[in-house]
MARNUNU-357217 format. One record per residue (C-alpha): residue in three letters; x, y, z. Coordinates in nm, 2 decimals, m for minus. Example, Ala and Ser with C-alpha at 12.3 -4.5 7.8 and 13.67 -1.06 7.14 Angstrom:
! MARNUNU-357217
+-----+--------+--------+--------+
| res |   east |  north |     up |
+-----+--------+--------+--------+
| ala |   1.23 |  m0.45 |   0.78 |
| ser |   1.37 |  m0.11 |   0.71 |
+-----+--------+--------+--------+
***
This chain:
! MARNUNU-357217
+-----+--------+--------+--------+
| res |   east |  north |     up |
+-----+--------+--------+--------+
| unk |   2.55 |  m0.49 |   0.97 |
| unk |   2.31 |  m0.73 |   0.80 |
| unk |   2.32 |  m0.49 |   0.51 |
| unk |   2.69 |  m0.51 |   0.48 |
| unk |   2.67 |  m0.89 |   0.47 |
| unk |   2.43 |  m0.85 |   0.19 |
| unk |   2.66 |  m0.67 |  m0.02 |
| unk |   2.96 |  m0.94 |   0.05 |
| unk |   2.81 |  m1.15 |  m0.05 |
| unk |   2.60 |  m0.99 |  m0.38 |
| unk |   3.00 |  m0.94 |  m0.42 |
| unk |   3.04 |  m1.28 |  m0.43 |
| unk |   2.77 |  m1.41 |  m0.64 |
| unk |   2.89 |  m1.16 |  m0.90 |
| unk |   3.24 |  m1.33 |  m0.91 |
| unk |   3.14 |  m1.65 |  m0.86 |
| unk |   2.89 |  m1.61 |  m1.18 |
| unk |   3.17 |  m1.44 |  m1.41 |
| unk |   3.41 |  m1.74 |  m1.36 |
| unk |   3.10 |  m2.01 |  m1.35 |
| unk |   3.16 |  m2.12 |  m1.02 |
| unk |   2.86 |  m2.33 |  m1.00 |
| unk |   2.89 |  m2.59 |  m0.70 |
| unk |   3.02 |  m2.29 |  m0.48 |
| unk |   2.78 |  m2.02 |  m0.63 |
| unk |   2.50 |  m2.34 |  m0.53 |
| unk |   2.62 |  m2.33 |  m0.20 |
| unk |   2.60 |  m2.01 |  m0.11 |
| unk |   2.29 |  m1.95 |  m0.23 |
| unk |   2.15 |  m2.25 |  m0.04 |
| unk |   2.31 |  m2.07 |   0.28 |
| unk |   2.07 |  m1.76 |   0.22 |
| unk |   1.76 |  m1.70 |   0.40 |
| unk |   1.46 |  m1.69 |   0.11 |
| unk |   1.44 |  m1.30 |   0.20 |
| unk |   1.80 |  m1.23 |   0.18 |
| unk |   1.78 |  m1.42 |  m0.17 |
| unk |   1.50 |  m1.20 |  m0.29 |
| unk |   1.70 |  m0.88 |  m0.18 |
| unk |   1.99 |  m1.05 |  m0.40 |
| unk |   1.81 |  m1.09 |  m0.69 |
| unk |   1.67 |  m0.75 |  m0.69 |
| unk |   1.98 |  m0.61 |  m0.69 |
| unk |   2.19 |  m0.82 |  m0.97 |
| unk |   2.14 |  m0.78 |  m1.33 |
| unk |   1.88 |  m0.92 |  m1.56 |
| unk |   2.09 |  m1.16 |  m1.69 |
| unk |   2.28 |  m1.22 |  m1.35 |
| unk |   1.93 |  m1.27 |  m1.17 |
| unk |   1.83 |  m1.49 |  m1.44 |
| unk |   2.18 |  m1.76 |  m1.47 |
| unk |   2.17 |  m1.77 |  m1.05 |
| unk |   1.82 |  m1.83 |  m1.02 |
| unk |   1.80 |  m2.09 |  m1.27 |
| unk |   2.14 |  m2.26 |  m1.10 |
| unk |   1.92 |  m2.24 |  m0.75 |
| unk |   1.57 |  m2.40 |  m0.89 |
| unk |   1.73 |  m2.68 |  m1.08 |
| unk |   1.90 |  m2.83 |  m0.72 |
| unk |   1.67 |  m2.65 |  m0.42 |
| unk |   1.33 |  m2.53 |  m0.57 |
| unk |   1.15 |  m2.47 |  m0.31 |
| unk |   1.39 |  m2.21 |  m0.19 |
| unk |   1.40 |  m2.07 |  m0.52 |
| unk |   1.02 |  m2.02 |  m0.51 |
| unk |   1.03 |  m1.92 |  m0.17 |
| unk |   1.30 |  m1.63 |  m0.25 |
| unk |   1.05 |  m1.56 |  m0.55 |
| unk |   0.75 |  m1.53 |  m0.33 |
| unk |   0.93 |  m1.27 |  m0.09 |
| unk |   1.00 |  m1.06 |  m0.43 |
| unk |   0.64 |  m1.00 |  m0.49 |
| unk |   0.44 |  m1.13 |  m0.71 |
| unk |   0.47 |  m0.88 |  m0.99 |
| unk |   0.91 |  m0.94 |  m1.03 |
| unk |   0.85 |  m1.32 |  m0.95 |
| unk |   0.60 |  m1.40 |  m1.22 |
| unk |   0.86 |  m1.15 |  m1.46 |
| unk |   1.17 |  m1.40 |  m1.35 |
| unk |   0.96 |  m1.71 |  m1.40 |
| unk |   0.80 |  m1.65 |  m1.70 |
| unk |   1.17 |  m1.65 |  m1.89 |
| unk |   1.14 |  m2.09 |  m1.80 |
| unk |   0.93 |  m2.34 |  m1.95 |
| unk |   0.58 |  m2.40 |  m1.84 |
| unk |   0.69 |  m2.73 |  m1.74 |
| unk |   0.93 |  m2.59 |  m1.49 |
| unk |   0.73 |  m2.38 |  m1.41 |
| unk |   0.46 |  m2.61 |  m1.30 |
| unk |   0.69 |  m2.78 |  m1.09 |
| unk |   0.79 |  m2.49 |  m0.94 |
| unk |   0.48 |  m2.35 |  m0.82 |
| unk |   0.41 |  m2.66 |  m0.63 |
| unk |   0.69 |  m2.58 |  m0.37 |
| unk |   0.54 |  m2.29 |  m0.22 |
| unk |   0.20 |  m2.25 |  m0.03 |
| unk |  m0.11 |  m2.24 |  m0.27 |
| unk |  m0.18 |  m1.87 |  m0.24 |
| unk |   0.18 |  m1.78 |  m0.32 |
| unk |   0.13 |  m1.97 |  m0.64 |
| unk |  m0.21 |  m1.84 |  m0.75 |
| unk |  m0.07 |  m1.48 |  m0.67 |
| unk |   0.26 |  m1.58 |  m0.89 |
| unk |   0.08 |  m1.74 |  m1.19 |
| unk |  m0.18 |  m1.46 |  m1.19 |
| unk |   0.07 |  m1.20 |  m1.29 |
| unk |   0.21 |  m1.47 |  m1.61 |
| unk |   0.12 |  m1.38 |  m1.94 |
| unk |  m0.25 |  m1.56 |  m2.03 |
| unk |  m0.14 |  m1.84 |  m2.26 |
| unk |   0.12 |  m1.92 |  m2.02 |
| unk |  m0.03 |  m1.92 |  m1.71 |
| unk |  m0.34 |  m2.14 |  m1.86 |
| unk |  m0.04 |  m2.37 |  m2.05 |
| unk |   0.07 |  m2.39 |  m1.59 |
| unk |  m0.24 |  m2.48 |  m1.44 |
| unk |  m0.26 |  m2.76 |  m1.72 |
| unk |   0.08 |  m2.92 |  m1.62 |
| unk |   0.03 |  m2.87 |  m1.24 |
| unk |  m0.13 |  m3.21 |  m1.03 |
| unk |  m0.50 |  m3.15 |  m1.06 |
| unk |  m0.55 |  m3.08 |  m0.66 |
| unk |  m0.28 |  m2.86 |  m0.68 |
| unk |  m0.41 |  m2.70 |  m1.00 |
| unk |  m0.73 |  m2.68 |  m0.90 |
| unk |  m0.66 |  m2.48 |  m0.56 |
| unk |  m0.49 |  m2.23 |  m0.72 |
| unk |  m0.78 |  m2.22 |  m0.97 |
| unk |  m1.04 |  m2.20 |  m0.72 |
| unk |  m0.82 |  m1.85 |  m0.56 |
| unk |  m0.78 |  m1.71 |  m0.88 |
| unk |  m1.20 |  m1.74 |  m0.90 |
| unk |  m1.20 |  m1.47 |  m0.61 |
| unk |  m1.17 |  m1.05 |  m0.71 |
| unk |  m0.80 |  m0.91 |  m0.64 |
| unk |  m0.71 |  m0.78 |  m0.31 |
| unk |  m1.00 |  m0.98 |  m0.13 |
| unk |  m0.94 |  m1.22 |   0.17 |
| unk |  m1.08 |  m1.50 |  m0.08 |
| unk |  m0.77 |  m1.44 |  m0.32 |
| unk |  m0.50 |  m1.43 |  m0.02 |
| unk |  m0.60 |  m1.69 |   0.23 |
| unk |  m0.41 |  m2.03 |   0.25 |
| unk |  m0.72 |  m2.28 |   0.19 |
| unk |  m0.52 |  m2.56 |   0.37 |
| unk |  m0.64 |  m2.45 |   0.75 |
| unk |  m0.66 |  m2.65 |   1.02 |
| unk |  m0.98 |  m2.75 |   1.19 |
| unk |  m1.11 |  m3.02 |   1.42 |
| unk |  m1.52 |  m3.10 |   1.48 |
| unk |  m1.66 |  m2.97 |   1.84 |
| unk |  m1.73 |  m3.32 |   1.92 |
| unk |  m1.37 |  m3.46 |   1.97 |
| unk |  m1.17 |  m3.40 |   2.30 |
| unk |  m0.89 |  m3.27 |   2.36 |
| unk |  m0.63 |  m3.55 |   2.34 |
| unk |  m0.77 |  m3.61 |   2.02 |
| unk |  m0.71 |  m3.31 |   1.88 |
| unk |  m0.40 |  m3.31 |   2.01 |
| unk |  m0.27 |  m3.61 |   1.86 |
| unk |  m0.48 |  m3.47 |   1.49 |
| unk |  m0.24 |  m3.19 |   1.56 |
| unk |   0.08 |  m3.33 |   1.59 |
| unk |  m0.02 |  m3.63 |   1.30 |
| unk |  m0.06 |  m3.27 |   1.05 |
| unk |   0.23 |  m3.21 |   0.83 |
| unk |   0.11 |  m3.04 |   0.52 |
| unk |  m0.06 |  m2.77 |   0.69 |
| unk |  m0.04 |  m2.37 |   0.73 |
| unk |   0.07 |  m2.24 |   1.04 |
| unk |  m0.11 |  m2.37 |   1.31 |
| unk |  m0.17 |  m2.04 |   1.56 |
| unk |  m0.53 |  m2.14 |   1.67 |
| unk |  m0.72 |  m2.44 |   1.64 |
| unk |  m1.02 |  m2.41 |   1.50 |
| unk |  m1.35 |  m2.57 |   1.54 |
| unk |  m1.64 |  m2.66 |   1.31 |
| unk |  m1.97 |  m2.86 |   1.29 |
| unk |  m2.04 |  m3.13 |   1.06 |
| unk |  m2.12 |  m2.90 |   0.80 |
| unk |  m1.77 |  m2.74 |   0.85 |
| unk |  m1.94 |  m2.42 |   0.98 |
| unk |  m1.72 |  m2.19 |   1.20 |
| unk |  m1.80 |  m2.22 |   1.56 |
| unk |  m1.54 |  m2.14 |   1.75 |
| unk |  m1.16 |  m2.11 |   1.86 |
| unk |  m0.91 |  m2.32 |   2.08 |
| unk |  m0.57 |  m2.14 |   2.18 |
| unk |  m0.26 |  m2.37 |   2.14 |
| unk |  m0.25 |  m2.25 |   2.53 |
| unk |  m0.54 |  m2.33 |   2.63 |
| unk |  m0.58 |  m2.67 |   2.46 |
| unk |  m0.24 |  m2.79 |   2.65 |
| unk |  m0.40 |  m2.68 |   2.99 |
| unk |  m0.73 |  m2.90 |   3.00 |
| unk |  m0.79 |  m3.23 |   3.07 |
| unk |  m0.77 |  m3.47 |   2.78 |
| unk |  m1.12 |  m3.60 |   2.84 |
| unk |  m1.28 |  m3.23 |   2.78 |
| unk |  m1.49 |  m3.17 |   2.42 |
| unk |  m1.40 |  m2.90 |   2.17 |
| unk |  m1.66 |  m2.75 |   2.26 |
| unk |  m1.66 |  m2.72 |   2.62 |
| unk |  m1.33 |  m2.50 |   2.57 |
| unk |  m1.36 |  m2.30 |   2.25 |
| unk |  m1.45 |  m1.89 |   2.22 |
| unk |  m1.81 |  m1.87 |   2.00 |
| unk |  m1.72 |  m1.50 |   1.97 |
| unk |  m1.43 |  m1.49 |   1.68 |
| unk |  m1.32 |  m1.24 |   1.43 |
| unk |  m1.32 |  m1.37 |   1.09 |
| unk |  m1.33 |  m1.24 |   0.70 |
| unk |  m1.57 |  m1.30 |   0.43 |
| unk |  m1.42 |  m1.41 |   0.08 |
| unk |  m1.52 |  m1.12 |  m0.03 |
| unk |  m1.37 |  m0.87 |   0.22 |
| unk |  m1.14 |  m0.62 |   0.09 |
| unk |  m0.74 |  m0.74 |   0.21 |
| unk |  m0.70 |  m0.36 |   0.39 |
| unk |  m1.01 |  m0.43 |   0.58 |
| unk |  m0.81 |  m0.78 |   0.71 |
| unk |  m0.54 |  m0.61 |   0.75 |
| unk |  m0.72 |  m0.37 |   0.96 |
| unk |  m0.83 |  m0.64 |   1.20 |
| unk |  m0.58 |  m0.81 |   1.22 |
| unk |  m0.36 |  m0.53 |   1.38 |
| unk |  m0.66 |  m0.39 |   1.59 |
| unk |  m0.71 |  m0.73 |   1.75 |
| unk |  m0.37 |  m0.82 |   1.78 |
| unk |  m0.41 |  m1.17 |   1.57 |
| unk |  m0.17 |  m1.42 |   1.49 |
| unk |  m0.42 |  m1.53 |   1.23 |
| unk |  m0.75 |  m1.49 |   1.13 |
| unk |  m1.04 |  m1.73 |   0.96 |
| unk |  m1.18 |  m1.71 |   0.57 |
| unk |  m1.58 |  m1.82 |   0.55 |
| unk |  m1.78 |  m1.83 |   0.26 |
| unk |  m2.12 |  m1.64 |   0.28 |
| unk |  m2.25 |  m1.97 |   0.44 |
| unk |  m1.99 |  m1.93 |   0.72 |
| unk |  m1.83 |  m2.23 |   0.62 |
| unk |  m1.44 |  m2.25 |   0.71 |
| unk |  m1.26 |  m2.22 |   0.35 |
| unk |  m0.92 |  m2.11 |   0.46 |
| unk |  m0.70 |  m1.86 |   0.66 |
| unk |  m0.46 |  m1.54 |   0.67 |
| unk |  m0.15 |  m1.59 |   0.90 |
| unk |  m0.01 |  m1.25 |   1.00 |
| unk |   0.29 |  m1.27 |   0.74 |
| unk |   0.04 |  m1.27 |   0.46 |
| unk |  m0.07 |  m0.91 |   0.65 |
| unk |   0.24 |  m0.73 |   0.67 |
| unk |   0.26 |  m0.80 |   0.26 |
| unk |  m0.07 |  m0.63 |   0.26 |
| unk |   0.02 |  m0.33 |   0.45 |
| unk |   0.33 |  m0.26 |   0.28 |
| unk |   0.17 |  m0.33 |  m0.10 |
| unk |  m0.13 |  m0.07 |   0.05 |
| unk |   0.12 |   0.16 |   0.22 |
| unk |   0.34 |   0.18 |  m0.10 |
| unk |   0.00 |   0.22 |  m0.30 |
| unk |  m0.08 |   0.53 |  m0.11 |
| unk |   0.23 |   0.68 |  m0.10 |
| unk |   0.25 |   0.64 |  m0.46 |
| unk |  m0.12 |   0.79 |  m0.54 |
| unk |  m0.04 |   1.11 |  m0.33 |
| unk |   0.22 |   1.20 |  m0.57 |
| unk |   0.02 |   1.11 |  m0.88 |
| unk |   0.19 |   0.79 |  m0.93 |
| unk |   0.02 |   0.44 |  m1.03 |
| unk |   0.02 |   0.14 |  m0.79 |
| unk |   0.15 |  m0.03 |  m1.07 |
| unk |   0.46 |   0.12 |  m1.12 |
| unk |   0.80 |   0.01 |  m0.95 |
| unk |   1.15 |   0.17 |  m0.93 |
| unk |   1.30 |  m0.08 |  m1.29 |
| unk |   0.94 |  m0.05 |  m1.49 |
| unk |   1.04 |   0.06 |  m1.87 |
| unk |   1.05 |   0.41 |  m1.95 |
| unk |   0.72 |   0.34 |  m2.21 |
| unk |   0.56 |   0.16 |  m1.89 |
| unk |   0.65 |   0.50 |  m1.68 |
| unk |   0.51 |   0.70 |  m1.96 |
| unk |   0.22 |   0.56 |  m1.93 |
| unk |   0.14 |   0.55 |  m1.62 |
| unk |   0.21 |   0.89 |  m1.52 |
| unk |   0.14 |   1.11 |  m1.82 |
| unk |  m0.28 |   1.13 |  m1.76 |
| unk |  m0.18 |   1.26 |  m1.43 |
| unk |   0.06 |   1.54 |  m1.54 |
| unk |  m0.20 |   1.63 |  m1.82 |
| unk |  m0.49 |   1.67 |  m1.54 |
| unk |  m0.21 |   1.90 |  m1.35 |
| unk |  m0.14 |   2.12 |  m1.65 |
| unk |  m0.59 |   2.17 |  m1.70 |
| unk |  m0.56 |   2.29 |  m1.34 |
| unk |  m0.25 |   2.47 |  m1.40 |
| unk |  m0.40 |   2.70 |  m1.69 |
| unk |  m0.67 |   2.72 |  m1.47 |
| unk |  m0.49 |   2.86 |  m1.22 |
| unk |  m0.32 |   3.09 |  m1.42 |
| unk |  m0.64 |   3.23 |  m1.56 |
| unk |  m0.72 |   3.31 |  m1.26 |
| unk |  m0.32 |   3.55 |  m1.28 |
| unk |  m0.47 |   3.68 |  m1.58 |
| unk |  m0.75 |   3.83 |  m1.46 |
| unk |  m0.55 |   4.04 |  m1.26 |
| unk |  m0.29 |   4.19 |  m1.50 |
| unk |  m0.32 |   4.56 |  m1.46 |
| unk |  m0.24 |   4.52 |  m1.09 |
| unk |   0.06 |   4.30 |  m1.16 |
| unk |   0.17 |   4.58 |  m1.45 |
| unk |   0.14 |   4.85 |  m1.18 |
| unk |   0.28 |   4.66 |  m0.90 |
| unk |   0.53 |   4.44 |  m1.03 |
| unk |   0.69 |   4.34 |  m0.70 |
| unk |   0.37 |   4.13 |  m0.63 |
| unk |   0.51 |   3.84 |  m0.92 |
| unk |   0.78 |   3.81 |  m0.72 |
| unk |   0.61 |   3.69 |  m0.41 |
| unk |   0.29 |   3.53 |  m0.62 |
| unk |   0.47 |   3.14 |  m0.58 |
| unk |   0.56 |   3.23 |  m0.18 |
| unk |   0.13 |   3.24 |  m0.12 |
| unk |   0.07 |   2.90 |  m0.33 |
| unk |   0.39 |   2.70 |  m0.26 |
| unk |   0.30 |   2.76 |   0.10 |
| unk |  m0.06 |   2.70 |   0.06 |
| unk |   0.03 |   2.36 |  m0.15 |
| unk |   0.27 |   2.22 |   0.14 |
| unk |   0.03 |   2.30 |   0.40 |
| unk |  m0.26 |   2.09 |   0.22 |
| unk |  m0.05 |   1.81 |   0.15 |
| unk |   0.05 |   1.79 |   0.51 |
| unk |  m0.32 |   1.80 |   0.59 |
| unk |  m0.38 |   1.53 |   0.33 |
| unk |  m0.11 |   1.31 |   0.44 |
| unk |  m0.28 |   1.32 |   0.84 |
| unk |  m0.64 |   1.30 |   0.62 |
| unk |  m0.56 |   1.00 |   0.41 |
| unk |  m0.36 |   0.78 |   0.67 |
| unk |  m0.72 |   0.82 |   0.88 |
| unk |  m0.91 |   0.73 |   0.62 |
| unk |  m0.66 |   0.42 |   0.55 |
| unk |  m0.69 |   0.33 |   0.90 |
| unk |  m1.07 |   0.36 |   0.98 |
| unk |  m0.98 |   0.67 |   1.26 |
| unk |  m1.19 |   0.93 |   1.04 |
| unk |  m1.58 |   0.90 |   0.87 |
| unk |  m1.82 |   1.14 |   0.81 |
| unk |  m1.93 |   1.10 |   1.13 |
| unk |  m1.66 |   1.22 |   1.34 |
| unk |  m1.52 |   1.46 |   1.03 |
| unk |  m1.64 |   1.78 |   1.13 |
| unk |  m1.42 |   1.72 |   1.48 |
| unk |  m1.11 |   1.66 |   1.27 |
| unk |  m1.21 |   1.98 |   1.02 |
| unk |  m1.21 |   2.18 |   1.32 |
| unk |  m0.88 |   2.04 |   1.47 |
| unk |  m0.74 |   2.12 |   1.13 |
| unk |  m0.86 |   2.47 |   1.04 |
| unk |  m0.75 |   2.60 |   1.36 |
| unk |  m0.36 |   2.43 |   1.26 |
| unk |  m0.41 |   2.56 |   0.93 |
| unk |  m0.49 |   2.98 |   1.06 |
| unk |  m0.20 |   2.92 |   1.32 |
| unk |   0.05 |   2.80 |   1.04 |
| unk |  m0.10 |   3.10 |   0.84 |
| unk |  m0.07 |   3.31 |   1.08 |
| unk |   0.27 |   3.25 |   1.21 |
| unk |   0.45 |   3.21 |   0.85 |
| unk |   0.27 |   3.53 |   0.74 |
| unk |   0.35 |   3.76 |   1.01 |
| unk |   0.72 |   3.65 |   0.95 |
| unk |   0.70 |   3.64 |   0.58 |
| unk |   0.55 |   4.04 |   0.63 |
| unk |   0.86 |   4.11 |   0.83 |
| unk |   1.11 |   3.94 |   0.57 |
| unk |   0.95 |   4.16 |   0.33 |
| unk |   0.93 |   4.47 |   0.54 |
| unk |   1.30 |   4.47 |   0.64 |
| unk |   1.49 |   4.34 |   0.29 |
| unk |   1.24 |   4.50 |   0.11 |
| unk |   1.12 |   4.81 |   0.28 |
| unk |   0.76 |   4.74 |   0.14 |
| unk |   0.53 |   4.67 |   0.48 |
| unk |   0.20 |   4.74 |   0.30 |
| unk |   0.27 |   4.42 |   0.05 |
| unk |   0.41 |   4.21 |   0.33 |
| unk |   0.08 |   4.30 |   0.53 |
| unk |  m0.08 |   4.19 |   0.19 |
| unk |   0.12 |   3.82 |   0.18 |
| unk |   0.03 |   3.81 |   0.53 |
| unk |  m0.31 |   3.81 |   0.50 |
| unk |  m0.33 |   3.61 |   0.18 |
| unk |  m0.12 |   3.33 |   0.38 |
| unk |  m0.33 |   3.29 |   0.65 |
| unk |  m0.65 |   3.28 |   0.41 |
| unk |  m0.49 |   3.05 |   0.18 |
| unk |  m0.36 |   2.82 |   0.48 |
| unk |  m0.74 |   2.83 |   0.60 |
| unk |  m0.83 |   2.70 |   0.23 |
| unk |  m0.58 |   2.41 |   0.25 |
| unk |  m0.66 |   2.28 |   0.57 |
| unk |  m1.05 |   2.28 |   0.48 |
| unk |  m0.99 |   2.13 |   0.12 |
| unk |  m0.72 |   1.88 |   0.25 |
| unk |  m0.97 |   1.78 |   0.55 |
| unk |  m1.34 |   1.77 |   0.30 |
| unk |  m1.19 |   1.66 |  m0.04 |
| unk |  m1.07 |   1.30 |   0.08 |
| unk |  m1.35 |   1.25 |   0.28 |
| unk |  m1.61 |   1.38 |  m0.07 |
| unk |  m1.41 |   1.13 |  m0.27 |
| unk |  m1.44 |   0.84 |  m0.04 |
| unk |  m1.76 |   0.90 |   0.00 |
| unk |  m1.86 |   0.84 |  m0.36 |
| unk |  m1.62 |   0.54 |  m0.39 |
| unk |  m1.33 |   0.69 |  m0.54 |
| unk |  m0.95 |   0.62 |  m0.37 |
| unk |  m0.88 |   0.97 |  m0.18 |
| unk |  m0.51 |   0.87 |  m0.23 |
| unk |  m0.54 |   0.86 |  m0.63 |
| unk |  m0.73 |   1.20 |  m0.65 |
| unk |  m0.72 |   1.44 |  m0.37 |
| unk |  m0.38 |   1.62 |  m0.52 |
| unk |  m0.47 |   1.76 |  m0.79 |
| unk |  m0.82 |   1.89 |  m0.64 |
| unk |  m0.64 |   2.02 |  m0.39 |
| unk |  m0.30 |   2.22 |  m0.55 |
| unk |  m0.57 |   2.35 |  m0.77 |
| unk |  m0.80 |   2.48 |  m0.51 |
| unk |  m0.40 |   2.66 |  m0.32 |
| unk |  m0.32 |   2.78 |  m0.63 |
| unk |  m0.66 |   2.98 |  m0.72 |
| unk |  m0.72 |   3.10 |  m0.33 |
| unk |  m0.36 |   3.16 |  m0.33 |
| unk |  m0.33 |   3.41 |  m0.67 |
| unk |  m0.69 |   3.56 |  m0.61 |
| unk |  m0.66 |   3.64 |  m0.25 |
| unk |  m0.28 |   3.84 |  m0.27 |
| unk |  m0.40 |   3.97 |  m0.58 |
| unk |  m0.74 |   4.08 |  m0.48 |
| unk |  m0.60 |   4.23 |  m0.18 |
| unk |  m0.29 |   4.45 |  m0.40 |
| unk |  m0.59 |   4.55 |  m0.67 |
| unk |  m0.83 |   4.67 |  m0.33 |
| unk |  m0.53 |   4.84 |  m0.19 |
| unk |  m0.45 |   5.04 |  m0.52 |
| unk |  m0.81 |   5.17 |  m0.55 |
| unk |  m0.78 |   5.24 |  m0.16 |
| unk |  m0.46 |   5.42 |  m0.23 |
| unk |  m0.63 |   5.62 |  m0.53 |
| unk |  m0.47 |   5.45 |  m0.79 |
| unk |  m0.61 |   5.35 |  m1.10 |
| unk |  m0.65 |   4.90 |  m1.15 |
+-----+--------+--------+--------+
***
């Protein structure tokens, strides 16, 4: 249903653009939530995006920057950078500071610089002080305007400091620092409203909190965030001094922009790369990939070519060679997927890895086991050849043993020596299916031909 209203009224923004409808285009627009508007300019034309987004940020900007945020950063610094720096500027100032610094980090240098310029200096310098922090850290996506009272102040105080804040983020928890601004502790909303007025801060507050470093990888936030069921979670600097704070809708980004990553890097694809990139952009990105594949390829094909003679005298064996690695190949990636999605999630280490190898191994003989038995039948009865389905038997049960252990060990090598399991584990691992695969059905057909008597 909500997608159907979606499409009336993309409908409708398309008409109201070709006959210049501007008042009534204006208004419908400004009827939009700021997600519904980034889902409709995602879908209209470059040119379309561009005339109703401009028609929107000259009369409403901070919806128009808020529709832009939900876009990502990537597409919203591409639809602002076609505007002046000046507008720009203004712009930015209508959304939350770590929107901004994530926008104007992915504008073109000159431009970006030519933003921070032309921005009020305390806004400026905010969105300079994020940018300072590495990518993907808690330092670059907290909100450094947090709430936060000093442990000496009661209750009804902070209450009224409470409801006197309007240019705050979210306020989910109160938090409470010394005169240093050093984290100490937490209030509830909940638990502040049930106390007498009279009571300290710190008479009421939790000592034991979760918070992030600056420095903390955004997954790793991510990851507490859901395994503590937080609304919200505090940023301190190495000194443990407050500097700012992740509210859970800055998370969910996260875990989408980290799930899409994965998903992407099992298939070979860049992070970088969306569904409208340019074909040269594309290129790019995925050619270094497909030219790693094709080294493993011809070395799996070597591997063919070592056994010739057998294939010459049993030619019936080519036709089931892609049966023993196309199985082997989806029962590794299968392994991977359950592998990697551990990893991502902190379930599997080293230290608990030989648990899940075992766990895996024993799927990957009873898959082999099962598909070969019936892939021997298949060839036994529509084939009347029961000696080379006893052979593809075998082979898929060895080569589904070979998956499961190189889709369980290879992640866990790679993250072990700091490299992204997602980005790298495929092609190890189709190459390590395709060489068990070939050389076990063709080692067993060249044994069974000197068995037989026959010359290999």
């Amino acid at each position: 249903m909500a997608q159907r209203r979606i499409d009336l009224v993309l409908d409708s923004v398309k008409r109201l653009l070709r006959i210049g409808a501007t008042a009534n285009l204006l208004n419908l627009l400004q009827k939009q939530h700021p997600a519904d508007l980034a889902q409709l300019f995602s879908e209209l034309s470059d040119r379309d995006r561009e005339a109703a987004f401009s028609i929107l940020a000259d009369r409403n900007g901070r919806l128009a920057m808020e529709a832009v945020s939900e876009l990502g950063p990537e597409a919203g610094a591409s639809l602002l950078g076609t505007r002046s720096a000046e507008d720009i500027a203004r712009l930015a100032q209508e959304v939350p500071s770590d929107d901004a610094a994530a926008l104007i980090d992915y504008l073109p240098e000159d431009l970006s610089t030519a933003v921070l310029d032309l921005m009020r200096p305390k806004e400026s310098g905010v969105v300079e002080n994020l940018l300072e922090y590495d990518e993907q850290t808690a330092g670059r996506i907290m909100n450094p305007n947090v709430f936060a009272l000093s442990e000496d102040i009661t209750v009804g105080e902070a209450i009224s400091e409470l409801q006197g804040s309007r240019d705050v983020e979210m306020v989910f928890y109160l938090y409470v620092v010394d005169e240093r601004r050093h984290l100490v502790g937490v209030v509830s909303l909940r638990r502040l409203l049930l106390v007498s007025p009279e009571t300290p801060l710190k008479r009421i507050m939790t000592s034991e909190l979760i918070s992030a470093r600056v420095d903390t990888d955004q997954e790793e936030v991510a990851r507490q965030v859901a395994s503590y069921n937080l609304l919200a979670i505090p940023v301190v600097d190495p000194e443990n001094k407050l500097v700012g704070i992740i509210t859970v809708d800055d998370v969910i980004d996260v875990i989408k922009d980290e799930a899409t990553e994965d998903i992407l890097r099992l298939a070979g694809v860049s992070g970088d790369e969306r569904v409208f990139s340019t074909p040269l952009d594309s290129l790019r990105l995925r050619f270094p990939w497909l030219a790693i594949n094709l080294g493993t390829a011809f070395l799996a094909a070597s591997v063919v070519a070592l056994f010739e003679r057998t294939i010459s005298q049993l030619t019936i064996l080519a036709v089931f060679m892609p049966i023993v690695a196309g199985m082997g190949g989806n029962a590794a990636t299968q392994t991977l997927t359950v592998i990697v999605r551990g990893i991502a999630l902190g379930e599997l280490t080293w230290s608990n890895a030989r648990k899940a190898l075992f766990k895996e191994v024993i799927v990957g003989v009873g898959n082999g086991l099962a598909t070969g038995i019936i892939a021997a039948l298949v060839v036994w009865l529509f084939r009347g050849e029961p000696i080379i389905g006893a052979l593809l038997g075998v082979a898929m049960v060895f080569n589904l043993f070979v998956a499961a252990t190189a889709g369980t060990l290879i992640p866990l090598g790679l993250q072990a020596i700091k490299i992204d399991p997602a980005l790298a584990s495929t092609v190890f691992i189709t190459t390590f299916t395709d060489v068990a695969g070939f050389a076990s059905f063709l080692g067993l057909a060249s044994l069974y031909l000197r068995l037989s008597g026959k010359v290999v």
